[in-house]
Each structure stands twice: as C-alpha cells, then as structure tokens.
N, C-alpha and C positions, 0 to 999 in steps of 0.2 A: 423701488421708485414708483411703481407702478399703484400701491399702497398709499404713497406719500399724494402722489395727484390725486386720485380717487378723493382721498381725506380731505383734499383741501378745496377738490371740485365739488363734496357734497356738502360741506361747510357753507360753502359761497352760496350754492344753488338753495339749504335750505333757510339761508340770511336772506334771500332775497326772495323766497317762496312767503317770508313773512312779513314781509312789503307790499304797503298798499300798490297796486296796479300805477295808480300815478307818479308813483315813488322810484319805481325801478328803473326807469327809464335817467335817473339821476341816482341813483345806486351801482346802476352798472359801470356808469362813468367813471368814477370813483372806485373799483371794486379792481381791477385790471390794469397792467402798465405793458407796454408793446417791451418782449424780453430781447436784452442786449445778449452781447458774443463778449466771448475773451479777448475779442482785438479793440473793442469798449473800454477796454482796464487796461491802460496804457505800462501800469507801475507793474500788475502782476501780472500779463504778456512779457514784459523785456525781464521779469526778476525768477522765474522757472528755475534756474539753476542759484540762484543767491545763499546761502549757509542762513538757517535762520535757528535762533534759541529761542526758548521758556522767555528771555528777559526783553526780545524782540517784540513778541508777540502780545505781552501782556502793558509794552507800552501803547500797543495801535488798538487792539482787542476790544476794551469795555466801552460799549453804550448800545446807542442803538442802530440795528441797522436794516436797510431796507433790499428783498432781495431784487435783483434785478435781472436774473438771466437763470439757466440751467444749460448746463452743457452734457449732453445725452447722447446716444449711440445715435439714434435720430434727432437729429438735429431738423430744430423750425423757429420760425420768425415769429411765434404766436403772442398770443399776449400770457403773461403769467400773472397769478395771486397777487391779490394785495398783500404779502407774507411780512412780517416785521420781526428782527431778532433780537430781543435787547441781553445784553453779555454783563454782568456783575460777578463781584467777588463777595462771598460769604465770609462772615468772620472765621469759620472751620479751615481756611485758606482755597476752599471747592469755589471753583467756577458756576455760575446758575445762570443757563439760557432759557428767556420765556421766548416761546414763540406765537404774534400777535394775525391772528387772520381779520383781517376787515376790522382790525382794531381793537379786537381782543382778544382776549388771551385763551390760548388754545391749547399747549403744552407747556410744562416746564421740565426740564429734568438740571442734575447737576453734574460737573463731569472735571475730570482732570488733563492739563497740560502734561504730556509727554514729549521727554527729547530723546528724538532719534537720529543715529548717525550711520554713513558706511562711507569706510576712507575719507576723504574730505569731504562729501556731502553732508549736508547736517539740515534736517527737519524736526517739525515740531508735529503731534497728532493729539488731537483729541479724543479720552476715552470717558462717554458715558459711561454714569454708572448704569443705565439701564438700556437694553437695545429696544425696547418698545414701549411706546407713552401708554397709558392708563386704559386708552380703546382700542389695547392692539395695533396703532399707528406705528407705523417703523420709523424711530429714531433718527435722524438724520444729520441731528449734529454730533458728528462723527466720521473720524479720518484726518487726511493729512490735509494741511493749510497751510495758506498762504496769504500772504497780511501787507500792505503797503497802508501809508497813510488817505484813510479813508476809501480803501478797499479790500475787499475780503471773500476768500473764496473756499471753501470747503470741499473737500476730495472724497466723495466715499470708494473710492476706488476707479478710477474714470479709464484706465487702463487696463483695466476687465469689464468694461461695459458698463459699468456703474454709474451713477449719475455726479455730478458737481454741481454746485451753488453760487453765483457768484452775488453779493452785497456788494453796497455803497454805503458809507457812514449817514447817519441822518445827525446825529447826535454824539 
C-alpha cells in the first residue's frame, strides 16, 4: 500500500514539477478528488454478503473507472489520485487493466477472473499474472471484488490490514 501511494504521489508531484508555476495552480485542481467511504456505495455496503460469479462480474466489469476512495487501516478524509482504471477483454479471453494517472497511462498488466466459493458463499478474485508492474510498483489489481452496477471495489485483503479500492464507473 505503502508502495502503491508513494508511486502515485511521485507521479503526481513529478507531472506537476513539469508545470509551468502559473499552471499548477489549475493542475492541482484537476489532479485530486476529496476520497469517499464505503457508506458512499450504497449497492456494495448493503451487497457484502450477496453470491457473486465469473458471469456477474463480467457483465458490470469492462470500461472505465475512476477511483474514488481507499479503505485502509488508517482511515482519512483526504483527497486521493486522479487514478483511472479501464477493464477490457483480450481476444486470449485475459482480462487487461490500464491503469491511468492524471490521464495517462501508468500500468497495465493482464489478469484472470476466479470463482471462489465456501458453503454457500460464493466470490469472485482477481489473479494477476504479475504481482509488480515494470518499476517495482505493487500490483494492485488484485483480490477479491465486489461489483454493483457502476460500482466497484477491489479487496486486497482489507481484513488483514491490507488496503481496498473503491471506483465509480465513468464509462
């Protein structure tokens, strides 16, 4: 997690170190969105316990999305990334997440749908093929999910202290 901010705070800071001085001032504007809660996402607060499939997920799943919150061991009201995620399917049948900072494009990796179940519970997880992007950045799409129409939230483990994602569809 810790990785994951760093990456995306020195991304920001060096976009806007290459900004003229009059500029930034309307770069930062733009650059930052004040981070929502999971009581924000009406559909995946009430749906925690809901059975979800491979055939769930990949109807809500592909386009674009933008993230709007992180839910973290410390929790805070701060502002987060301009972070964008856009979700496609490869002819290979693989999953391909770019991940877009300040509007471009900053990772991609590719990754498959997994269904997991125990007794009646039934989830879905996502497994990169690779757990760190090209500069050592920690992967982060990755984990269990959870999917409503135009919401979407990403588990890397939030019950071990691990961080979550949560998106809004843009697209």
């Amino acid at each position: 997690m810790k990785k994951l901010l760093l990456g995306f705070s020195l991304l920001s800071l060096l976009y806007l170190s290459s900004c003229k001085p009059s500029d930034q001032d309307d770069v930062q504007a733009l650059k930052t969105f004040k981070a929502e809660s999971i009581v924000d996402f009406d559909c995946l607060y009430k749906s925690a316990d809901v059975p979800l499939t491979i055939a769930d997920v990949k109807k809500e799943i592909y386009g674009e999305w933008q993230m709007k919150g992180i839910i973290a061991m410390v929790q805070s009201d701060a502002e987060i990334p301009d972070v964008k995620l856009v979700i496609s399917q490869k002819s290979d049948g693989k999953q391909l997440a770019e991940i877009l900072n300040d509007g471009k494009l900053a990772y991609s990796s590719t990754f498959d749908l997994e269904q997991n179940s125990h007794e009646k519970l039934k989830w879905v997880t996502i497994k990169p093929d690779r757990e760190y992007f090209n500069d050592s950045t920690y992967n982060f799409i990755r984990g269990s999910i959870r999917i409503c129409p135009g919401e979407l939230l990403i588990d890397n483990g939030m019950a071990f202290d691990a961080p979550a994602f949560l998106f809004r569809k843009n697209k």
